[in-house]
C-alpha positions as CSV (number, residue, x, y, z in Angstrom):
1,X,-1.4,22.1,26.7
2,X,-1.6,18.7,25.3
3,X,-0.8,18.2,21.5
4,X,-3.0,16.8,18.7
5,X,-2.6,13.4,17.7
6,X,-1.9,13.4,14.0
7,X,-3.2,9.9,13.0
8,X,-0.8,8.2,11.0
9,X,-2.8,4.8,10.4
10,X,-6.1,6.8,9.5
11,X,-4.5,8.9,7.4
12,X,-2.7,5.8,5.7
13,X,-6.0,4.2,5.0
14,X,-7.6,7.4,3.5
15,X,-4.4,7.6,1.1
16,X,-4.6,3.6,0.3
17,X,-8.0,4.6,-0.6
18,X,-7.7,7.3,-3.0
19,X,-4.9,5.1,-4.5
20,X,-7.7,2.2,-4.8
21,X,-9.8,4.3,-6.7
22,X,-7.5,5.3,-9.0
23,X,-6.1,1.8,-9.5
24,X,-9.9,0.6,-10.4
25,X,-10.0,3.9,-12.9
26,X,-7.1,3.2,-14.8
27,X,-8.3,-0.4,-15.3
28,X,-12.0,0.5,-16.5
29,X,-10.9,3.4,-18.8
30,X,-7.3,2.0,-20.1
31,X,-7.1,-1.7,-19.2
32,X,-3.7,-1.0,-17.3
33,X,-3.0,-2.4,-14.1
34,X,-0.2,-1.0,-12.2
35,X,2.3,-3.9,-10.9
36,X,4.7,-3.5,-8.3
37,X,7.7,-6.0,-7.6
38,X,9.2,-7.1,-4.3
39,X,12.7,-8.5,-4.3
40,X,13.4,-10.2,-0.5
41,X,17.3,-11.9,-0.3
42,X,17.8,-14.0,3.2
43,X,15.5,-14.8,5.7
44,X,15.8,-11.7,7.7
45,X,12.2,-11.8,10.3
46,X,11.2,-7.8,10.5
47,X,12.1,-7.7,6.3
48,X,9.7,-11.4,6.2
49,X,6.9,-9.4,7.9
50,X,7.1,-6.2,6.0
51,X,7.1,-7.8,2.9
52,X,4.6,-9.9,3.5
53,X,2.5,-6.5,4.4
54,X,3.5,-4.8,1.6
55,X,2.2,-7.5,-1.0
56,X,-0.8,-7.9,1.1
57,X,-1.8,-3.9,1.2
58,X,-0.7,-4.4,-2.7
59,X,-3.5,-6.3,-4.0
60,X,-6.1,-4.9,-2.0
61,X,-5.0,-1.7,-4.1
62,X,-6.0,-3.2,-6.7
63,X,-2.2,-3.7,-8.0
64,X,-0.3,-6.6,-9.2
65,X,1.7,-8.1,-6.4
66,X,5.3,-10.1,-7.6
67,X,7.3,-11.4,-5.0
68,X,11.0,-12.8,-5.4
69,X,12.2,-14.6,-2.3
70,X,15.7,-15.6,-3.1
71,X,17.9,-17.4,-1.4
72,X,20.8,-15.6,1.4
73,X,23.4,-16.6,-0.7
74,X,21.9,-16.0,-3.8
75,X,25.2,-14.6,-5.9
76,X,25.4,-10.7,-7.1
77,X,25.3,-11.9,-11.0
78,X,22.1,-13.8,-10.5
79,X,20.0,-10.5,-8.1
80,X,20.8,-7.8,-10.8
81,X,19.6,-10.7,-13.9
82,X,16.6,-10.7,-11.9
83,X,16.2,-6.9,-11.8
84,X,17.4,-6.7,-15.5
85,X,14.3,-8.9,-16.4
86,X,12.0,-6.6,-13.9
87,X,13.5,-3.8,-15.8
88,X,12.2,-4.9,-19.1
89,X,8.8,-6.3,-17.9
90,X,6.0,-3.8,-19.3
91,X,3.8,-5.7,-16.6
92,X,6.0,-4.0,-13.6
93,X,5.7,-0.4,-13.1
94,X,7.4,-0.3,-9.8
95,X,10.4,-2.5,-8.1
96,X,11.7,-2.7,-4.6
97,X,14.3,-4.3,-3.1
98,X,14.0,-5.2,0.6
99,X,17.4,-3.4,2.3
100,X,19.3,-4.8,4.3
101,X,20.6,-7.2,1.6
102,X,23.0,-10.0,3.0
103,X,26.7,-8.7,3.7
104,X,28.0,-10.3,0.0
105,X,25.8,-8.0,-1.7
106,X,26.7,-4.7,-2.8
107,X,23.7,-2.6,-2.2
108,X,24.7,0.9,-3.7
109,X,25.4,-1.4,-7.2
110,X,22.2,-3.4,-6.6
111,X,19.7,-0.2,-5.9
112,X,21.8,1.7,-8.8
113,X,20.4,-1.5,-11.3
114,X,16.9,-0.7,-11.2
115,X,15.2,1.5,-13.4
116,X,14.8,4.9,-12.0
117,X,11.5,5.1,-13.3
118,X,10.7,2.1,-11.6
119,X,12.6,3.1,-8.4
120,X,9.7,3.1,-6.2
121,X,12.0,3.4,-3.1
122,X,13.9,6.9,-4.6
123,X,17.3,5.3,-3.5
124,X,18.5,6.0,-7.0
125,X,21.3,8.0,-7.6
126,X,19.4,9.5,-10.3
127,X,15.9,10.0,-8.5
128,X,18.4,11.6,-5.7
129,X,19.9,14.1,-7.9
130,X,16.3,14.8,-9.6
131,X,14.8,15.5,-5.6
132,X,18.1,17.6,-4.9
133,X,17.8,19.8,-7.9
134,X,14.1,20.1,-8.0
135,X,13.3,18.3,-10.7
136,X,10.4,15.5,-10.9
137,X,11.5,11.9,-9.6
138,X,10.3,9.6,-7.7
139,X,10.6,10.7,-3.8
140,X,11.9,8.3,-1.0
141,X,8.6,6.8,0.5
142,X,9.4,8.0,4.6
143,X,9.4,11.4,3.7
144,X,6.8,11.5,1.1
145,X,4.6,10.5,4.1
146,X,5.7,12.8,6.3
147,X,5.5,15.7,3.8
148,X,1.8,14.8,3.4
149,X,0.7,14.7,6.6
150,X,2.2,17.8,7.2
151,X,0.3,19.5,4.3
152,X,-2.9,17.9,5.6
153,X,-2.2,19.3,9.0
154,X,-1.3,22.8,7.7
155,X,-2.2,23.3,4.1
156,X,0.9,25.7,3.4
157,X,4.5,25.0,4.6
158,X,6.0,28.5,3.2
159,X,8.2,30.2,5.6
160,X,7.7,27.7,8.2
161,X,11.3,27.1,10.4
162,X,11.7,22.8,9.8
163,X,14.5,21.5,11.9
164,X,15.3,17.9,10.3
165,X,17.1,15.7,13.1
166,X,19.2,13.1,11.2
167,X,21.0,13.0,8.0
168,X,20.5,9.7,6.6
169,X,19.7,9.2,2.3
170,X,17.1,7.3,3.2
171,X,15.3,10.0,6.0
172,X,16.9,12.9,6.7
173,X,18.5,14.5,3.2
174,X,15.2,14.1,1.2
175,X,13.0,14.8,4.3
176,X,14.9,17.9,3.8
177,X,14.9,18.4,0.0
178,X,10.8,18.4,0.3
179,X,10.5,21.0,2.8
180,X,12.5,22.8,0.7
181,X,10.5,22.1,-2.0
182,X,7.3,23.8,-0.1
183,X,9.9,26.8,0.6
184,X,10.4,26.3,4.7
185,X,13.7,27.5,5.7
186,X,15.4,24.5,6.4
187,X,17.9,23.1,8.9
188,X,19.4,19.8,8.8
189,X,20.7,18.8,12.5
190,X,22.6,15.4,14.0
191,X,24.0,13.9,16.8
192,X,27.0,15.9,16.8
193,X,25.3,19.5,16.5
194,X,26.5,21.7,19.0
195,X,23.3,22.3,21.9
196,X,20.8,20.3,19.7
197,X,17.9,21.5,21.9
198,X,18.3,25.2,21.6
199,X,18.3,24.4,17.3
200,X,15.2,22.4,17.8
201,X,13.4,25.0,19.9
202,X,13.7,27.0,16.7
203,X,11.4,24.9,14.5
204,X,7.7,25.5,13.7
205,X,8.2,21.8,12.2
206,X,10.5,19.5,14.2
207,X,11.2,16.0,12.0
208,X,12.9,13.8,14.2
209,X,15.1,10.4,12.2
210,X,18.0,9.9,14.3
211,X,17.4,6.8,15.2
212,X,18.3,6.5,18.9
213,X,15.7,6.1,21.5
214,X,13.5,9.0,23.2
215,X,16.4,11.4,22.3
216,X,14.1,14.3,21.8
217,X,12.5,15.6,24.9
218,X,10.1,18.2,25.4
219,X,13.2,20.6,26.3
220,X,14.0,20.6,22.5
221,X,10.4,21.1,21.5
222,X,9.4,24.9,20.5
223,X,5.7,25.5,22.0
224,X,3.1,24.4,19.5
225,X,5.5,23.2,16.9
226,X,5.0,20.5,14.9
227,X,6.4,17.0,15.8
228,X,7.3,14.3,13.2
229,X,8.4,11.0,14.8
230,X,10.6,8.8,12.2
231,X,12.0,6.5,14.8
232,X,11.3,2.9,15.5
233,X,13.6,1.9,18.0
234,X,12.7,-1.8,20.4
235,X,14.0,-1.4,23.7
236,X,13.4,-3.1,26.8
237,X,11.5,-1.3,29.6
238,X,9.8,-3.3,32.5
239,X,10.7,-6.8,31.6
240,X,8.9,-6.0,28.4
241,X,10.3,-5.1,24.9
242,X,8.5,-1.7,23.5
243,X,8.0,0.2,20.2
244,X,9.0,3.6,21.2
245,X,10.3,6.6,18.4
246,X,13.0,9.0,18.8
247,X,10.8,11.5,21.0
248,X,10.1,10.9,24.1
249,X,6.5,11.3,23.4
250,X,4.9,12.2,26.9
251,X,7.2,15.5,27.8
252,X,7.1,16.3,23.8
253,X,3.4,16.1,23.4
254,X,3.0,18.0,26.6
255,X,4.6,20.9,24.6
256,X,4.1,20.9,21.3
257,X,1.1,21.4,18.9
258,X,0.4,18.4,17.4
259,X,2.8,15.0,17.2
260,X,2.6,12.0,15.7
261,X,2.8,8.7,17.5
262,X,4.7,5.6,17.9
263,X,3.4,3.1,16.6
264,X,0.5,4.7,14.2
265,X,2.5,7.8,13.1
266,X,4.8,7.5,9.9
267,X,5.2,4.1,9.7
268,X,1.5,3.8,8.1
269,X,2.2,6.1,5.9
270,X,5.6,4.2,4.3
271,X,3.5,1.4,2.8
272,X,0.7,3.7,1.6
273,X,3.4,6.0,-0.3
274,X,4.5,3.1,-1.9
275,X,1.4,1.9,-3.2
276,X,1.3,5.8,-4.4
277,X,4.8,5.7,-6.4
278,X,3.7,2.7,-7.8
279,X,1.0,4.3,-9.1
280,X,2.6,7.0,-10.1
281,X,5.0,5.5,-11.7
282,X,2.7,3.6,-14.1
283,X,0.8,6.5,-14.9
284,X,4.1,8.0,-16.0
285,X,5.0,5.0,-17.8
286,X,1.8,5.1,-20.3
287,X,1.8,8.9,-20.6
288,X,-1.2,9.9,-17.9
289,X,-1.9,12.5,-15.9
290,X,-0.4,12.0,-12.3
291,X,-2.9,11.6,-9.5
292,X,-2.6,14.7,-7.5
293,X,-2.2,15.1,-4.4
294,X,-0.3,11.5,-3.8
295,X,3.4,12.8,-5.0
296,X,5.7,15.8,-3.6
């Protein structure tokens, strides 16, 4: 048995798509164009380059792109006057800023300054307590991904078995939340969880965000499950440096039902979320009907 390829990348275009036409809709029947701020500290390269994607897959939404590229030692006092004034501009419905910030920089205080409205990542404390209680918020873009493609590839989560690998607030506790949310019985598993395999083999939906290398094999993979791939770990393998996730895709594929890549699985689907809560987010703002089908 070999496992379907679920197509992160294609499915990531389809949703920047229905975004697109969305975006053009708001602007020909209520003039509003939703505008989404980046806010990059440093010169860290990987944060350069995703940035630099993000603005890019921004405006061929259709949105309004800002970017803020501020100095590494740009002080604490003069980062949260910068997301004070994001705050209050009617023009920006959603605000990011890139993580990791420099070590000077508190990032729980920085991430806590923003609007949760206009918390397009979900790192709020209040868009965190909203997801853990059920409520509507905006949802942490990694999972919202996942969560989608799983719909698409299932239709109906209820009373599916999901085994979430990792614990992270970023990944693994909303990851969790949403599954939840479509009423799977849910199990959140780490590093430290005693014979890890034999808890993975239970899951009709295996989400793997541990973040260490090819630490899943097909030994903790249940026959025709599901496989989510959240890792993006470099390593070095034949004098060569590689994108691998935190399956080890060939023994896992060769068991399950359908897994997603690395690269072309989630990763797509991060940046396409985002241009979704964006959206969502200034539909919310001015009162509209949410676009269905692009939040949780």
């Amino acid at each position: 048995m070999t496992a379907a390829i679920i197509d992160g990348k294609a499915f990531a275009a389809k949703v920047r798509g229905e975004v697109a036409a969305h975006v053009a809709r708001l602007k020909e029947e209520h003039g509003i164009q939703p505008g989404l701020a980046v806010v990059l500290v440093g010169e860290d390269p990987a944060s350069q380059v995703y940035v630099s994607s993000k603005g890019k897959q921004t405006v061929e939404a259709g949105m309004a792109s800002f970017e803020h590229k501020l100095e590494a030692d740009t002080s604490e006092a003069d980062l949260l006057a910068l997301i004070d004034r994001l705050n209050k501009d009617p023009k920006v419905h959603g605000i990011l800023v890139q993580l990791p910030l420099p070590g000077h920089l508190n990032s729980e205080l920085v991430i806590n300054s923003i609007d949760p409205a206009k918390d397009v990542d979900g790192f709020h404390i209040s868009n965190v307590g909203l997801l853990g209680t059920g409520q509507k918020s905006m949802v942490p873009c990694t999972p919202l991904g996942c969560l989608m493609m799983l719909r698409d590839h299932h239709g109906k989560l209820a009373g599916m078995n999901a085994v979430v690998v990792g614990r992270s607030n970023i990944v693994g506790k909303p990851m969790a939340q949403l599954l939840l949310g479509d009423s799977c019985t849910v199990t959140i598993a780490h590093s430290r969880t005693k014979d890890l395999a034999a808890v993975c083999r239970g899951a009709d939906i295996l989400v793997a965000a541990v973040g260490r290398p090819e630490m899943i094999t097909g030994e903790f993979v249940k026959p025709g499950a599901t496989v989510i791939d959240v890792g993006i770990n470099r390593i070095e393998r034949d004098g060569k440096t590689k994108l691998v996730g935190d399956v080890e895709f060939a023994s896992a594929a060769a068991v399950a039902g359908a897994i997603t890549p690395v690269p072309g699985g989630v990763g797509p689907m991060t940046i396409a979320c985002l241009l979704a809560n964006t959206l969502t987010a200034c539909c919310r703002a001015n009162g509209l009907s949410e676009p269905s089908g692009l939040t949780a």
